[in-house]
C-alpha positions in Angstrom: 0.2 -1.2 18.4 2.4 0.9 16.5 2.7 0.7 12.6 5.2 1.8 10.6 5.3 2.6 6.9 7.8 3.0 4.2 6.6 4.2 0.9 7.0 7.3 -1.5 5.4 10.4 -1.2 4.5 12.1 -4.8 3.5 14.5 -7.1 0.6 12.5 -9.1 -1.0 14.1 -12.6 -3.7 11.8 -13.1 -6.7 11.6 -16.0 -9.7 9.5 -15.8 -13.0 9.4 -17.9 -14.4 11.7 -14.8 -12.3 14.8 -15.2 -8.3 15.3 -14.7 -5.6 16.9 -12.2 -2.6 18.3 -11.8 0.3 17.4 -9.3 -2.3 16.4 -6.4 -0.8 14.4 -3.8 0.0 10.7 -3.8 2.5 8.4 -3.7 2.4 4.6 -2.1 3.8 5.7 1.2 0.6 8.7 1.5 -2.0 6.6 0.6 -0.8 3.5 2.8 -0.7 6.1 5.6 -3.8 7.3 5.3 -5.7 4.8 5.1 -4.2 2.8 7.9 -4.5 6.2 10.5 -8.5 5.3 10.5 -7.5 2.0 12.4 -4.4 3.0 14.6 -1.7 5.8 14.7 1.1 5.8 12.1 4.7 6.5 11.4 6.0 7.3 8.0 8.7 7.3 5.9 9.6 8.6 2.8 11.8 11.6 1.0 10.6 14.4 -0.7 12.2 17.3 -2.5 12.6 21.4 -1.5 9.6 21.6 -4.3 7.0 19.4 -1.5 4.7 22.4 -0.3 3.9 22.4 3.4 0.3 22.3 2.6 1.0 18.6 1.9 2.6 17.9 5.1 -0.2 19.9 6.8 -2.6 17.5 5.2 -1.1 14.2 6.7 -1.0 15.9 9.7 -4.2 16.5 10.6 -4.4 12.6 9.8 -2.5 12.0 13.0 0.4 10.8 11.2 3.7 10.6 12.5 5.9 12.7 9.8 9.6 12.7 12.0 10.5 10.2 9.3 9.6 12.6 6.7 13.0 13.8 5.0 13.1 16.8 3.5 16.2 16.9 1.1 17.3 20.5 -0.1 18.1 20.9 -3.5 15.9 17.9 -4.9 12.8 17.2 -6.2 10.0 15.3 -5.2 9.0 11.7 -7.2 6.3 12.6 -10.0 3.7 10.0 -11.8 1.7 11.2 -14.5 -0.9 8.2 -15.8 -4.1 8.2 -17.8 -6.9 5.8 -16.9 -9.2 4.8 -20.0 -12.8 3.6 -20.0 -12.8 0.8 -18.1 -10.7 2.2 -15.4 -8.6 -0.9 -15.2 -6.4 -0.4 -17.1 -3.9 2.6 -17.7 -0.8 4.0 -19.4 2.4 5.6 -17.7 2.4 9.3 -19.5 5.4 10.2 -17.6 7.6 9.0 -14.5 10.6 10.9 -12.4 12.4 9.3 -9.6 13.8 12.1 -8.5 14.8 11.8 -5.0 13.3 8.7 -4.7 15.8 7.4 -7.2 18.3 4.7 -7.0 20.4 6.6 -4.8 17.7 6.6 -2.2 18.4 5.2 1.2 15.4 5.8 4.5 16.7 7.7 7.1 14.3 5.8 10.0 14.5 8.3 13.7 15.7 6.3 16.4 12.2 6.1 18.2 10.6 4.5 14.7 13.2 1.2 15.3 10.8 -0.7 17.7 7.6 -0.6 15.2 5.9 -3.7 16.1 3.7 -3.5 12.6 5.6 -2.6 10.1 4.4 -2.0 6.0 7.1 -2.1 3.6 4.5 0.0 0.8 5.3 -0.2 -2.7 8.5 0.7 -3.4 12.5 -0.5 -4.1 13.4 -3.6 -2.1 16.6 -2.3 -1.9 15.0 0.4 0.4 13.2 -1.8 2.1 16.0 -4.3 2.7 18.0 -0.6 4.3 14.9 -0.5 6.2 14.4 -3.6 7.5 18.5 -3.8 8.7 18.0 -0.1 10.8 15.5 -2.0 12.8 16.2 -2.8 16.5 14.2 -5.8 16.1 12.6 -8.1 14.4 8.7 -6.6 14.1 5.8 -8.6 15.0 4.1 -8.4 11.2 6.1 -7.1 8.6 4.3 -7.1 4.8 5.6 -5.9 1.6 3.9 -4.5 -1.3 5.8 -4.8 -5.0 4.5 -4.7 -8.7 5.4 -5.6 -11.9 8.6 -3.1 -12.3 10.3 -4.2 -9.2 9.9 -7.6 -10.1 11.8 -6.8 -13.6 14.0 -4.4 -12.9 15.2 -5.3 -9.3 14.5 -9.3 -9.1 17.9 -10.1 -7.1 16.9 -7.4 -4.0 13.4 -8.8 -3.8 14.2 -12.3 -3.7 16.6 -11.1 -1.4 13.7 -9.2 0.8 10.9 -12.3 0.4 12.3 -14.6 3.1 12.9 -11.4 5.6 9.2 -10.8 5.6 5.8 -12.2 6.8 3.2 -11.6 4.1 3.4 -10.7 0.0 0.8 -8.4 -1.3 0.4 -8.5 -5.5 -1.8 -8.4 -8.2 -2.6 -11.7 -9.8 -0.7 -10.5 -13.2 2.2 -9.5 -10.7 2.0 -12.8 -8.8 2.4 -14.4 -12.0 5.3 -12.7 -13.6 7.1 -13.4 -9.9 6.7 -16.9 -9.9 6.7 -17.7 -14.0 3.4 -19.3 -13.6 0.1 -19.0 -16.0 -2.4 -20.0 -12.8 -2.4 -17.6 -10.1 -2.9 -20.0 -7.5 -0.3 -22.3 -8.7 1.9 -18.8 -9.1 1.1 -17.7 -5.0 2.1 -21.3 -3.6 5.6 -20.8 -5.5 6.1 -17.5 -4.1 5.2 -19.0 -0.6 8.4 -21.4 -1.5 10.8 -18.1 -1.9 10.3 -17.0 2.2 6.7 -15.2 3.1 4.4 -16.9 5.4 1.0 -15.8 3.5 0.6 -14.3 0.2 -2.7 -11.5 -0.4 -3.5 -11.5 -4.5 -5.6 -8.7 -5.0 -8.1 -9.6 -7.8 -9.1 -5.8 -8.6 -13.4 -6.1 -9.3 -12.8 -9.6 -8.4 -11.7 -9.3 -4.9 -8.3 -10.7 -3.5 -7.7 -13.9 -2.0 -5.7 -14.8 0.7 -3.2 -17.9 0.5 -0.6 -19.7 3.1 0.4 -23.2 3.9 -2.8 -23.8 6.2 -5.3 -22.1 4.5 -7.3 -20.2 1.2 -9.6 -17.5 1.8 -11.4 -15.0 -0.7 -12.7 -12.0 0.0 -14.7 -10.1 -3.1 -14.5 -6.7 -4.0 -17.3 -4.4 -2.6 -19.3 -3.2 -5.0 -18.6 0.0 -5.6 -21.3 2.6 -8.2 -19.1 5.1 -8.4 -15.3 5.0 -9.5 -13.7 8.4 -10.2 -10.3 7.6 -9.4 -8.8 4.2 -9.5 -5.4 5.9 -8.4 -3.8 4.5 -4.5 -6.8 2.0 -4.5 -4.0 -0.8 -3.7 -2.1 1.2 -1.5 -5.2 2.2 0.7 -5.8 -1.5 0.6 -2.2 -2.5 2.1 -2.2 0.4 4.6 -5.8 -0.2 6.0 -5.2 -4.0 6.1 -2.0 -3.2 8.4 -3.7 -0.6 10.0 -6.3 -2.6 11.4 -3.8 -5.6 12.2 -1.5 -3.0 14.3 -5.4 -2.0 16.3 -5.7 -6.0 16.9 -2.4 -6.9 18.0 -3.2 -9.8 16.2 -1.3 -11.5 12.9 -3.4 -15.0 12.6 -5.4 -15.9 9.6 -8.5 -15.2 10.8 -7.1 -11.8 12.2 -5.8 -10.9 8.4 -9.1 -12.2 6.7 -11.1 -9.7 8.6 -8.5 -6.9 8.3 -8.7 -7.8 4.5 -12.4 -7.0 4.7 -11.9 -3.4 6.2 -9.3 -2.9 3.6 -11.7 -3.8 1.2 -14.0 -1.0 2.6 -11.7 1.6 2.4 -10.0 0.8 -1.2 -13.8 0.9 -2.3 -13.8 4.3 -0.9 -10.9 5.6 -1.8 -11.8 5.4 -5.6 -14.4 7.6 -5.2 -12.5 11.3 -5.7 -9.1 12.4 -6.8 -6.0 11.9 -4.7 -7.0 12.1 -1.3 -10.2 13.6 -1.2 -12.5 10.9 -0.5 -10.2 9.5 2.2 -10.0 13.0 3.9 -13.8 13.4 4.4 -14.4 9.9 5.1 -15.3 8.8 8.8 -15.2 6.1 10.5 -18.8 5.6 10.9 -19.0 5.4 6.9 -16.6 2.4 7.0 -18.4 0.8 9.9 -21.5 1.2 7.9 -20.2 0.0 5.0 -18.3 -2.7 6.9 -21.9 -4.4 8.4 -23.3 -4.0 4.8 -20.6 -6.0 3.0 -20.7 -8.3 6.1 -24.0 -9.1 4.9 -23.4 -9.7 1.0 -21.1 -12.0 2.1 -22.8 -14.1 4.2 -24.7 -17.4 3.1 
């Protein structure tokens, strides 16, 4: 079914213990994309500035990606992230952030044939966009899950408390899920947030996996053990986009649906980490994550 996603597209100036570069491309919106057009075709939206090179869009193309809610804008430019990773690669420092067109001045332009999504994936980003988003809609979508972090949740608490009882599902880090619900347990921290609106809440655990929580039910699902990690950079994005992805292929929103999507998405976040940017995601194949798929299938099993 179709899928629609909202997120940024970006310049991203990334170094890691493995190497560095300069102004590849990223951005939550990209990443989410991407990673759900392995599972089911995609529409995006986002805003970039006169500076985006067409090479970019050419890239997303050939991902089958629907880019009519692409915009353009003359005259600005596009966001840009520059972050260094150190030896752990879990943890990392903000050398340098610019909104740009993505500022607070941003609002989606969503094409008339986008407003019937019946997946939608509100990537991370303002929930002041995403609140504009979700009121352009000609209906209410079958699934619609948002992504936040830690600056949204300081900086624009009103908006996203705002935005929790309009959606379905919460995805968050456990630090995140915290901070949201002014709890020190995690658990304890996801059934408050389940209190402010969502249905289900997904607390990604980073090495440790990411659990799954709603009023019926708990599930975990661990990380896959990945050997090599050369870019830890979209890993949560490609996690939200390939868990919708595969939800929009199902038709299908239960729990046991979203479990099993959370395992594919585990798959290709484990992937993803492997190269800068995009470049693991853009030679992957979906006989790799099938592969991969049966072999976590069995590490998992008891």
């Amino acid at each position: 079914m179709s899928l629609l996603v909202i997120g940024s597209a970006a310049f991203d100036s990334i170094q890691t213990p493995s190497g560095s570069r300069e102004k590849v491309i990223g951005g939550s919106g990209v990443y989410a994309a991407c990673a759900a057009s392995f599972f089911t075709p995609v529409r995006l939206v986002s805003v970039v500035g006169e500076d985006w090179p067409s090479a970019y869009t050419d890239r997303l193309r050939t991902r089958a990606i629907d880019l009519e809610g692409l915009e353009v804008r003359p005259g600005a430019r596009t966001l840009a992230w520059s972050g260094r990773y150190f030896e752990n690669l879990n943890d990392r420092e903000t050398l340098d952030i610019r909104l740009n067109v993505m500022g607070e001045e941003y609002r989606p332009l969503v094409p008339e044939s986008y407003r019937g999504s019946e997946f939608l994936l509100l990537a991370n980003g303002s929930p002041v966009c995403h609140l504009d988003l979700l009121d352009k809609m000609a209906k209410k979508p079958r699934l619609t899950v948002a992504d936040t972090m830690d600056f949204y949740i300081q900086n624009q608490p009103a908006p996203l408390r705002k935005l929790l009882p309009r959606i379905d599902g919460l995805i968050l880090n456990d630090s995140e899920a915290r901070l949201l619900a002014g709890e020190k347990n995690t658990i304890t921290a996801a059934r408050r947030i389940l209190e402010m609106g969502p249905a289900f809440v997904i607390v990604k655990k980073g090495e440790n996996g990411a659990f799954y929580l709603s009023r019926q039910a708990i599930r975990l699902i661990p990380a896959y053990p990945s050997e090599e990690v050369v870019d830890p950079t979209g890993a949560g994005d490609s996690f939200a986009g390939a868990l919708m992805g595969a939800l929009a292929a199902s038709g299908r929103s239960d729990p046991e649906s979203i479990i099993a999507a959370m395992a594919r998405a585990t798959v290709v976040a484990g992937y993803n980490v492997e190269g800068f940017s995009l470049e693991r995601l853009e030679t992957l194949t979906e006989k790799e994550i099938e592969s991969r798929l049966a072999a976590f299938r069995t590490m998992i099993t008891f």
